[in-house]
C-alpha positions as CSV (number, residue, x, y, z in Angstrom):
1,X,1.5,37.2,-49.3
2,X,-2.1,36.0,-49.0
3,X,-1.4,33.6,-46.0
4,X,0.9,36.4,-44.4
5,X,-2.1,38.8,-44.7
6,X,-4.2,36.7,-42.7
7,X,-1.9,36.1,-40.2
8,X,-3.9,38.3,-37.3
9,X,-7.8,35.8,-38.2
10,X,-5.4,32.7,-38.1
11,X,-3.9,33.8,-34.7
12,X,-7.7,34.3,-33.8
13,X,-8.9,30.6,-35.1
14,X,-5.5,29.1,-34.1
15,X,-6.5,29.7,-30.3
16,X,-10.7,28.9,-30.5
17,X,-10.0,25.3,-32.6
18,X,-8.0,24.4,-29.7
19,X,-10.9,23.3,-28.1
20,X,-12.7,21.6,-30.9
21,X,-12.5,18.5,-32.8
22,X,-15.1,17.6,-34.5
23,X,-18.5,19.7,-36.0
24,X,-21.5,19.9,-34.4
25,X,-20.1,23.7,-32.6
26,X,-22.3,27.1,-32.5
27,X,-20.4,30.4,-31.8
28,X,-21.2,33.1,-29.7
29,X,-19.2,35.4,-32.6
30,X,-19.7,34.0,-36.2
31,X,-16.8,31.8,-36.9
32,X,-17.9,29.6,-39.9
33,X,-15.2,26.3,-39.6
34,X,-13.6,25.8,-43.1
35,X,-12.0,22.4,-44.4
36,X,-8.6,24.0,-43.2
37,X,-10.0,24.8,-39.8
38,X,-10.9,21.5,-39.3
39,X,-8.0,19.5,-40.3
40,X,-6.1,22.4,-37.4
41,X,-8.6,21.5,-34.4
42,X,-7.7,17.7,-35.3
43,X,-4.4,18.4,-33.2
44,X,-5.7,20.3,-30.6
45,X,-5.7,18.2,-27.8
46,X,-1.8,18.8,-27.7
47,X,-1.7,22.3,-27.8
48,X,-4.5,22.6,-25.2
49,X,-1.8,20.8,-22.6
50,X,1.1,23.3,-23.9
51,X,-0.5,25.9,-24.8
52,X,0.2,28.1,-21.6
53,X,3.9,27.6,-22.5
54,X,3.9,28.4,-26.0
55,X,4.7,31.3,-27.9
56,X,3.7,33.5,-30.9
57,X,3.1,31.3,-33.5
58,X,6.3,32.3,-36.3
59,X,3.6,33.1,-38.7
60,X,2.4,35.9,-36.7
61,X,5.7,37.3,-36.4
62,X,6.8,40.4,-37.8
63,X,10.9,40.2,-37.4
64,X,12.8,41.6,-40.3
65,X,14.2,38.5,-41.2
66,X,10.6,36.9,-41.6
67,X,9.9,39.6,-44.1
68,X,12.8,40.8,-45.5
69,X,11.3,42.3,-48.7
70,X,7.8,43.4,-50.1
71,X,9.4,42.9,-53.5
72,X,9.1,38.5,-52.5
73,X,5.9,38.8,-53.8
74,X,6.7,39.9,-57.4
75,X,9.0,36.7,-57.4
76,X,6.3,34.7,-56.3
77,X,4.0,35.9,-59.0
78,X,6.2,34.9,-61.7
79,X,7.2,31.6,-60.2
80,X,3.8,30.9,-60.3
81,X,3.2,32.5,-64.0
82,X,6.0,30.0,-65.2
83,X,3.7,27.0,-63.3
84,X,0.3,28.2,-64.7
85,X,1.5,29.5,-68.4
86,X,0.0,27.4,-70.8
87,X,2.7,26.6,-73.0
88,X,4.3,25.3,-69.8
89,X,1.6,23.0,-68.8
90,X,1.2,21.9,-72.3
91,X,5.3,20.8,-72.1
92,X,5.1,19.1,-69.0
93,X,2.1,17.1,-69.8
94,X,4.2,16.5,-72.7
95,X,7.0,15.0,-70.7
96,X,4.7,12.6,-69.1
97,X,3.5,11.3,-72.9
98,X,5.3,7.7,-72.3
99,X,2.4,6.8,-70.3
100,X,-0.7,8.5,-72.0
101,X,-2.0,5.4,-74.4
102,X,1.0,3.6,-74.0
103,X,-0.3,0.2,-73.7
104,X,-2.6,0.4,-76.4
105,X,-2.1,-2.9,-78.5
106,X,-2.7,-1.4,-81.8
107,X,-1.5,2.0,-82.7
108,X,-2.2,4.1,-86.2
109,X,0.0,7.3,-87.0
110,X,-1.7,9.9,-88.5
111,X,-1.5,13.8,-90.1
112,X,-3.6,16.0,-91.2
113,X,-1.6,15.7,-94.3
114,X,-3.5,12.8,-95.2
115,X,-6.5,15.3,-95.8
116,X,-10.1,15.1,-94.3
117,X,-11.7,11.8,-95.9
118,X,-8.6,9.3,-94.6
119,X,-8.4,11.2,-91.2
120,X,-12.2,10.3,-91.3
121,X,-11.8,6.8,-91.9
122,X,-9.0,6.3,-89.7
123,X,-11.6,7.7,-87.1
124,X,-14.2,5.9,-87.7
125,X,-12.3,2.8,-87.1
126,X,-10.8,3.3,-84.3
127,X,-14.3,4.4,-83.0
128,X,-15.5,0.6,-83.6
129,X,-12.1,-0.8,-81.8
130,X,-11.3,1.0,-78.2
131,X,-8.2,-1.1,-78.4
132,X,-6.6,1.5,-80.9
133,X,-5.4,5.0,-80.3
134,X,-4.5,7.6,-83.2
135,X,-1.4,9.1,-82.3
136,X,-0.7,12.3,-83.8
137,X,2.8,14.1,-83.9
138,X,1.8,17.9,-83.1
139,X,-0.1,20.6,-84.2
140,X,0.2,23.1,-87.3
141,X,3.6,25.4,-87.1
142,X,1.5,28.8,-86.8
143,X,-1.7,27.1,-85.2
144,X,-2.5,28.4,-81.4
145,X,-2.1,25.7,-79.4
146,X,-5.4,25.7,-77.5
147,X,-7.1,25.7,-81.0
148,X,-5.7,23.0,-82.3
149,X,-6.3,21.0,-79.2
150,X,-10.1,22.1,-79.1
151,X,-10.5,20.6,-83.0
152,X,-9.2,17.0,-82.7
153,X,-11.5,17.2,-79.6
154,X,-14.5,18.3,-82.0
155,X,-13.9,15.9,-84.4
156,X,-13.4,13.0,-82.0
157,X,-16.4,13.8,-80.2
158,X,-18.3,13.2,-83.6
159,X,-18.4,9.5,-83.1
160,X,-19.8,7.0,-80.7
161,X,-17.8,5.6,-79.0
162,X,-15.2,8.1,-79.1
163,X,-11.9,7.2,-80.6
164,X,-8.8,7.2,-78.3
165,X,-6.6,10.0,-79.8
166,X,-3.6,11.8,-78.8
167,X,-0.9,14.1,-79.8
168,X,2.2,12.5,-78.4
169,X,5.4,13.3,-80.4
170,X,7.4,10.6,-78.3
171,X,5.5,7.9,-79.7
172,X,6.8,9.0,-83.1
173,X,10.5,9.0,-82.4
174,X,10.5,5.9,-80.1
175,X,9.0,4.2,-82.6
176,X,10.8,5.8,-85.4
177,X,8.1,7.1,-87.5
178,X,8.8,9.3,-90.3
179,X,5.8,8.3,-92.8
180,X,1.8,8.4,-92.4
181,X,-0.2,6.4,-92.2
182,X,1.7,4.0,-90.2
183,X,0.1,1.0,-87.8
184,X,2.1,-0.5,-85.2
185,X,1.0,-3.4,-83.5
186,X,2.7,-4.0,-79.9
187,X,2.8,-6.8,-77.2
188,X,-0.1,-6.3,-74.5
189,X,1.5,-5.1,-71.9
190,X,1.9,-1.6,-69.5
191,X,4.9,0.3,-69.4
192,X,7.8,-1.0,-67.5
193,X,10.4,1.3,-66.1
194,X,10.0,4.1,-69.1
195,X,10.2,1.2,-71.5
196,X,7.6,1.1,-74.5
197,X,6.0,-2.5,-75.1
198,X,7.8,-4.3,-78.1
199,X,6.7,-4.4,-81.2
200,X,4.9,-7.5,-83.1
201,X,4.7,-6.0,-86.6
202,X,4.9,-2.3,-88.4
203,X,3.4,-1.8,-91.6
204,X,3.0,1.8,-93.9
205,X,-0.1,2.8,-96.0
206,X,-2.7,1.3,-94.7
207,X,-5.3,2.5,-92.4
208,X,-6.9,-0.5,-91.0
209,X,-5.1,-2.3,-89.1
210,X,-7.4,-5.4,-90.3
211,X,-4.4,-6.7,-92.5
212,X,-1.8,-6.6,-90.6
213,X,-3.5,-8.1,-87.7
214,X,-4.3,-10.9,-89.8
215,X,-0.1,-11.4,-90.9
216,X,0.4,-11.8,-87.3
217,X,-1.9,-14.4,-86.8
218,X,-0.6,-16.2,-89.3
219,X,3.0,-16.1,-88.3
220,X,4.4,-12.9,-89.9
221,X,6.5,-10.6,-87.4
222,X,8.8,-7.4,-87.8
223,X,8.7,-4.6,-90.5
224,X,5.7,-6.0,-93.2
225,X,7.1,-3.0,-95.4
226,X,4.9,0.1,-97.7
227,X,1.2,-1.3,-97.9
228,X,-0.1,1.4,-100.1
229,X,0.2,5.3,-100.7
230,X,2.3,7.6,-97.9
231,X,2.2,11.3,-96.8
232,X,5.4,12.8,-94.9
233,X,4.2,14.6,-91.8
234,X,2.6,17.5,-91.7
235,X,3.0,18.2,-88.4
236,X,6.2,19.3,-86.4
237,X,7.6,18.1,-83.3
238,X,4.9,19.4,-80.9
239,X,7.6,19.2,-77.7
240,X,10.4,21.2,-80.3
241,X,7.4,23.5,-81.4
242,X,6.7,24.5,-77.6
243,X,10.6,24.4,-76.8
244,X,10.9,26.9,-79.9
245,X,7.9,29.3,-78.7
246,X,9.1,29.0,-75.3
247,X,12.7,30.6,-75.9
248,X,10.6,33.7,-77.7
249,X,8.9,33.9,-74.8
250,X,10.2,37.7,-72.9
251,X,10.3,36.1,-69.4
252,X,11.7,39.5,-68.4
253,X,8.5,41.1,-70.0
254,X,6.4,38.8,-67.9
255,X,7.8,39.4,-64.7
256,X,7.3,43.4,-64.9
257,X,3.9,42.9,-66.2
258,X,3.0,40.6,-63.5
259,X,4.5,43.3,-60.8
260,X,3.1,46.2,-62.7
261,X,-0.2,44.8,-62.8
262,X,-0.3,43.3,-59.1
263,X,-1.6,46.2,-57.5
264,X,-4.7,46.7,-60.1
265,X,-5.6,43.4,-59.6
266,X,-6.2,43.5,-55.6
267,X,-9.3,44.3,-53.7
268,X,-9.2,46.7,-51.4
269,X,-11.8,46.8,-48.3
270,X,-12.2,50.3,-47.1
271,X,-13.9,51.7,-44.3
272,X,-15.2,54.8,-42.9
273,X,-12.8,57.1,-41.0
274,X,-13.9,57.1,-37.1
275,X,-15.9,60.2,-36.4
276,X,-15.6,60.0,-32.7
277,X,-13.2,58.5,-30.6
278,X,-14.5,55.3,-29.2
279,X,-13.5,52.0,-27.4
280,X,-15.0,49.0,-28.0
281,X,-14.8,45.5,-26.4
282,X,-15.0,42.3,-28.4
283,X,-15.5,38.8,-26.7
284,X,-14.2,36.4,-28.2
285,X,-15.8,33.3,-26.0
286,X,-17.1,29.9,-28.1
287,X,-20.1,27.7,-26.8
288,X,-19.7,24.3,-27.0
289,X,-23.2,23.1,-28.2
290,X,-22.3,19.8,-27.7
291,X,-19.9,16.9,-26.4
292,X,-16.6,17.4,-28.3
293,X,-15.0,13.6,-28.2
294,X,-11.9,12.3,-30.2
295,X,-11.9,9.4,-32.3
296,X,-10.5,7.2,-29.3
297,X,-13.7,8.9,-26.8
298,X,-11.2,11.0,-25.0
299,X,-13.2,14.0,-23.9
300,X,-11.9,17.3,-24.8
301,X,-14.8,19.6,-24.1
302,X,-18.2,18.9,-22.9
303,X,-21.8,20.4,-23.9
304,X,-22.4,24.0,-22.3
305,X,-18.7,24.6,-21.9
306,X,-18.0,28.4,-22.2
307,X,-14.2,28.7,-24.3
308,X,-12.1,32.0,-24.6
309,X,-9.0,31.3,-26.6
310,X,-7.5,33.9,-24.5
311,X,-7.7,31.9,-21.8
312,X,-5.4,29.8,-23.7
313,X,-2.8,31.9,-25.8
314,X,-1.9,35.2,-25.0
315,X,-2.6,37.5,-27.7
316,X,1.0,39.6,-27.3
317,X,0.5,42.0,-30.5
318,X,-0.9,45.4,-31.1
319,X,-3.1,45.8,-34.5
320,X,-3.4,49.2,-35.8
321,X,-5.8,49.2,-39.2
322,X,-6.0,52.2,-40.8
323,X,-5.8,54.1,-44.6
324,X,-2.3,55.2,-45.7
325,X,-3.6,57.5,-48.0
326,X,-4.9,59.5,-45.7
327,X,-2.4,61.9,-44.4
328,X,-4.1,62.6,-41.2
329,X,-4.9,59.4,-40.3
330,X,-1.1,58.5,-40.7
331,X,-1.0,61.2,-38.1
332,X,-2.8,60.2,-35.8
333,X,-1.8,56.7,-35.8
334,X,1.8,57.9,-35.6
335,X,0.6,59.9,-32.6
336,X,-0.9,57.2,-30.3
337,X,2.7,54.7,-30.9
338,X,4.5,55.5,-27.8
339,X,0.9,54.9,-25.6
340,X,0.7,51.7,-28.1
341,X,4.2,50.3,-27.0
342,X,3.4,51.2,-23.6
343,X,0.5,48.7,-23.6
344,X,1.1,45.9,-21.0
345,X,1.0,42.9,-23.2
346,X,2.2,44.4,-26.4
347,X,5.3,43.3,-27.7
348,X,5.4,44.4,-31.4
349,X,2.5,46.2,-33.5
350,X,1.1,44.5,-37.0
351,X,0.0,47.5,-39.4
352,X,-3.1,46.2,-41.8
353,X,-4.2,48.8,-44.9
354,X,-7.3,49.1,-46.0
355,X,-5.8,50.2,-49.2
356,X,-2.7,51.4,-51.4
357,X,-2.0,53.8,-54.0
358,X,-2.9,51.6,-57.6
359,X,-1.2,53.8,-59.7
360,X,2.1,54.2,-58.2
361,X,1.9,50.3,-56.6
362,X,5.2,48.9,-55.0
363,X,6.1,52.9,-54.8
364,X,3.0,53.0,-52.6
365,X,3.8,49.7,-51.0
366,X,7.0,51.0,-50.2
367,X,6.4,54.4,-48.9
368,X,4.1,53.0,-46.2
369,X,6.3,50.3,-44.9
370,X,8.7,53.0,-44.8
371,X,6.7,55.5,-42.9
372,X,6.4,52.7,-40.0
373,X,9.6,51.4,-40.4
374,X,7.6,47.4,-40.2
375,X,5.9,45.5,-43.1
376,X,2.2,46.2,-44.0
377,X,-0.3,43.8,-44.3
378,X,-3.7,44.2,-46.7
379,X,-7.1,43.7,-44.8
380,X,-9.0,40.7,-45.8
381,X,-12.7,40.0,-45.3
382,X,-11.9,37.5,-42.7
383,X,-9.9,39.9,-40.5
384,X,-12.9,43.1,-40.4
385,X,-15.1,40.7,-39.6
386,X,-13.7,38.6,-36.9
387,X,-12.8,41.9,-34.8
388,X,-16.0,43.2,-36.4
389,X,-14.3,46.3,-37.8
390,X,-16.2,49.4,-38.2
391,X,-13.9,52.5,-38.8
392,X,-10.3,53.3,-39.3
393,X,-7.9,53.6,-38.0
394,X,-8.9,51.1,-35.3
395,X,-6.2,49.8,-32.6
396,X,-6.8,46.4,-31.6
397,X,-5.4,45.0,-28.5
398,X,-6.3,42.1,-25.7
399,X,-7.3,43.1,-22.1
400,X,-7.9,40.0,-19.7
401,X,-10.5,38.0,-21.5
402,X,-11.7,40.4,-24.1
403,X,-10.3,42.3,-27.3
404,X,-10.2,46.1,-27.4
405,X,-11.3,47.8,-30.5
406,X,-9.9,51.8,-29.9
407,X,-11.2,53.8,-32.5
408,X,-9.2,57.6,-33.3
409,X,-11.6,60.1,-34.6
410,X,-10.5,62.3,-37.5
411,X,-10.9,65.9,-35.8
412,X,-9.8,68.3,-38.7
413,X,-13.9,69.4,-38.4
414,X,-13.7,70.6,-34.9
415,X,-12.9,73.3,-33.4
């Protein structure tokens, strides 16, 4: 919903960056240029040559079948709950845990079930040799996941150089480890096509991988057996622990919330109701401070050059701004429709609220688009300030080179 909500300020910027390619540009209104702004002026050159011909830009549109449903947006929310929830991140980084520390040549299995002094040791090793990484299989079955993260990190961060550690269950069943501690020494070499680098030598027991490295130089390959004293692992399956907590999770529950609380987490921008009826006139005209060039020295618009976008796109839409909640405003608004339509130029009206009903939410959502029979926008900062908004309810049109800004006075007072 957020681009469709500033689809009136884009419409505005959409036909002023037509003229401009590059920075170095002071307005006559304030319109700050934005990293987005600038990567739309880039291609302006072509829409200067067609923009005569063109039309309404779809975004701006406001046909049914552009927005069939205010209810989108509570599908949107929880599309974007199940890309942001962190048990969700946590299993896709997961699925990409073939290629974290892969091509490590040394590699030492660990578990907290070897207790604090050998975890300590392990550590400190791998702290004097970068080339090993301590692999560990998850974290403890009730343990919060962020927690448990944040204290390997604590510990690791104990030592200089910090030891390369990692909690990457798909190390432990492609390389079929059921004991701790267990060292695996591999070939040097990346990851090809999803395939693991093959192993030199495995041993279990031992926590330095001093030994085994010295069997291997002497010519001893394969499985060199149980070393020493072995702990089973402590830890589960971190990818089946998430898998587990993520079929608990009331995806159902989640999606109401996230409609349920939509409304209480907007901003609304209010403004005064219009205590006399007014008409104002907003010009919309850019100076060009300085030659505008593209990259190739094609001149698109020289220094002193005075640039109305409506020269350029014809602005074919009424906007009527006003508060919902307020009855009389409705009224009024409701009133001045059939002189609205009537307005050479105007084609279809776009209705912008400077606020909803928090409480009763979509209800409130819905009850407006209803009373206008046409979707309802929210306003944003960008929009009061690029028709420099005032009062509401405010009907904005275009009239040869300028914007109209009609203001309907609330005349319950007067006699």
């Amino acid at each position: 919903m957020t681009k469709l909500l500033a689809a009136p300020t884009r419409y505005f910027k959409a036909a002023i960056f037509t003229c401009l390619i590059v920075t170095g540009i002071s307005f006559a209104q304030q319109s700050p240029l934005t990293k987005e702004d600038m990567e739309f002026v880039q291609k302006s050159k072509k829409i200067i040559e067609n923009a005569q011909a063109s039309k309404m830009p779809d975004w701006l549109r406001t046909d049914s079948d552009k927005f069939t449903s205010a209810h989108n947006e509570a599908l949107e929310l929880v599309k974007q709950l199940q890309q942001t929830d962190p048990t969700m991140k946590r299993m896709d980084e997961l699925s990409k845990a073939k290629k974290r520390f892969s091509s490590q040549k040394v590699v030492v299995f660990a578990s907290r079930s070897l207790g604090p002094q050998s975890l300590k040791d392990i550590l400190g090793m791998a702290s004097n040799n970068q080339d090993v990484v301590v692999v560990f299989r998850g974290i403890p079955q009730e343990a919060n996941l962020g927690e448990a993260m944040l204290e390997i990190q604590q510990v690791a961060a104990e030592y200089s150089p910090m030891p390369n550690i990692v909690i990457n269950p798909v190390l432990f069943t492609e390389y079929n480890v059921t004991s701790v501690p267990t060292i695996i020494v591999r070939e040097e070499q990346s990851v090809i096509a999803g395939k693991l680098p093959e192993v030199i030598a495995r041993v279990s027991g031992l926590s330095n991988p001093n030994w085994i490295l010295e069997k291997i130089e002497s010519g001893e390959k394969g499985n060199l057996g149980i070393r020493g004293p072995v702990e089973s692992i402590s830890e589960p399956d971190l990818i089946e622990l998430m898998k587990e907590r993520y079929a608990k999770i009331d995806w159902e529950e989640k999606k109401q919330n996230a409609v349920d609380n939509f409304w209480n987490k907007q901003t609304f921008r209010e403004l005064p109701k219009a205590h006399k009826d007014r008409i104002r006139e907003l010009d919309p005209t850019v100076y060009i401070s300085q030659d505008i060039t593209t990259p190739d020295g094609t001149l698109i618009a020289k220094k002193g050059d005075m640039i109305n976008p409506l020269d350029l796109t014809p602005f074919t839409q009424a906007i009527v701004v006003l508060d919902p909640l307020d009855k009389d405003q409705v009224k009024r608004v409701k009133e001045a429709l059939p002189r609205i339509n009537k307005t050479p130029g105007v084609k279809r009206i776009t209705y912008i609220v400077t606020r909803l009903d928090r409480e009763t939410g979509w209800d409130s959502y819905t009850k407006t688009t209803d009373t206008f029979d046409a979707p309802v926008f929210l306003l944003t900062p960008d929009v009061a300030k690029r028709f420099e908004l005032e009062y509401v309810p405010s009907i904005i049109t275009a009239e040869g080179k300028h914007f109209k800004i009609e203001e309907l006075a609330d005349k319950r007072g007067e006699p």
